[in-house]
C-alpha positions in Angstrom: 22.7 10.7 5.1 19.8 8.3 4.9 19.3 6.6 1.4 16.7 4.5 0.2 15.9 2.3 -2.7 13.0 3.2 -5.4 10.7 -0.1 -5.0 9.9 0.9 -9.3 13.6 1.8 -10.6 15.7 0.5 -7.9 17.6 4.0 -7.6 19.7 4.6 -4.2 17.5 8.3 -3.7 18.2 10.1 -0.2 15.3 10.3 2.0 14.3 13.8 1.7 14.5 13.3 -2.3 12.6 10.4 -2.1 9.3 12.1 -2.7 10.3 14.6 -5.0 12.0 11.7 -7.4 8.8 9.5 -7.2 6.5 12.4 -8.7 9.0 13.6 -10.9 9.8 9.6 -12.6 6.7 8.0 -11.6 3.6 9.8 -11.9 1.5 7.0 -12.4 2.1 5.4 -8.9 2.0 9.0 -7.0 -1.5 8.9 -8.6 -2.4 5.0 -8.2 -0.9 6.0 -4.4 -3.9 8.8 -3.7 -6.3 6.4 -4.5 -5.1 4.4 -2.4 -5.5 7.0 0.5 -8.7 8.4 -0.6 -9.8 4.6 -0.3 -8.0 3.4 2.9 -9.9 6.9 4.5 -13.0 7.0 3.1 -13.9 3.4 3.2 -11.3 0.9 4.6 -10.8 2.8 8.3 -14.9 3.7 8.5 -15.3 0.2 8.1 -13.0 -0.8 10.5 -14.1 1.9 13.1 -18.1 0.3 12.6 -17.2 -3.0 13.2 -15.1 -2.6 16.4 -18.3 -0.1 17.6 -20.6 -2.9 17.1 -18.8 -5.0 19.0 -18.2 -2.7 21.7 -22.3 -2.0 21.5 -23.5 -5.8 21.1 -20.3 -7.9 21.9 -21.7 -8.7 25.1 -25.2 -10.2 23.5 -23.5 -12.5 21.5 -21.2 -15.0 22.0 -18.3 -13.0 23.9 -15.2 -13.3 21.5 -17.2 -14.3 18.3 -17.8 -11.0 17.4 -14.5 -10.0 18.2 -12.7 -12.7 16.3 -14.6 -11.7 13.3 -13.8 -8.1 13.8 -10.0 -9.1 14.2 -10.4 -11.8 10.9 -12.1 -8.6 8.7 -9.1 -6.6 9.6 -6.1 -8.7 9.3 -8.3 -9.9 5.7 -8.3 -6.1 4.4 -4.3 -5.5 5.4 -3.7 -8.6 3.4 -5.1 -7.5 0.5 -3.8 -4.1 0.6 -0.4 -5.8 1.2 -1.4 -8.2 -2.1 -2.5 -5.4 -3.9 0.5 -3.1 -3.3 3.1 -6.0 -4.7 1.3 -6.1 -7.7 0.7 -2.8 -8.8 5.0 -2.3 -8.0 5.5 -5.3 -9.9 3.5 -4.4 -12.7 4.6 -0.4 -12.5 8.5 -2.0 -12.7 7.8 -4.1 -15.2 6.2 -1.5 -17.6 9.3 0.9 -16.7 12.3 -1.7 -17.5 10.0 -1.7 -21.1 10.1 2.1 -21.4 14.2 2.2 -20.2 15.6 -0.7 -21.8 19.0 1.2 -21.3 19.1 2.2 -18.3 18.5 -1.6 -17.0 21.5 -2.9 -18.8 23.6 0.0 -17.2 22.6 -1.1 -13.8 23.6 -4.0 -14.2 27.0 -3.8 -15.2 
């Protein structure tokens, strides 16, 4: 039986529950989570797909790895602030649920 840990409430949920407890005791990040999809498809991946076409198409009028290197420096930039962006909206989410269950903190914890 696989377990893992809620990043929000730090609750040991199996794997195949996982989903189910994250909509049912965190709504707000299932919801901050689709946007996140909606944006990573509709404007983080065509983005990435242009650039790498352009370099394909005019790479070789250029300098040869210029292009490229930017390519490669846009992409590792927009993972890192995805990755940036994801702590702090799981920081923030846990922060505003230890306020809401002050209780269940201390219970945890002993």
């Amino acid at each position: 039986m696989i377990r893992t840990r809620c990043p929000i409430c730090s609750v040991e949920v199996e794997a195949m529950l996982y989903r189910a407890h994250r909509e049912a005791s965190h709504p707000d990040y299932v919801q901050w989570g689709g946007g996140k999809v909606r944006l990573s498809i509709y404007v983080i991946l065509p983005s990435w797909v242009s650039l790498f076409v352009v370099d394909a198409l005019f790479g070789r009028f250029l300098t040869p790895d210029f292009l490229f290197a930017g390519v490669v420096a846009y992409v590792l930039g927009t993972v890192i602030v995805a990755i940036l962006l994801e702590r702090r909206k799981i920081r923030d989410l846990r922060v505003a649920w230890k306020e809401t269950h002050p209780l269940f903190e201390k219970a945890t914890k002993t």
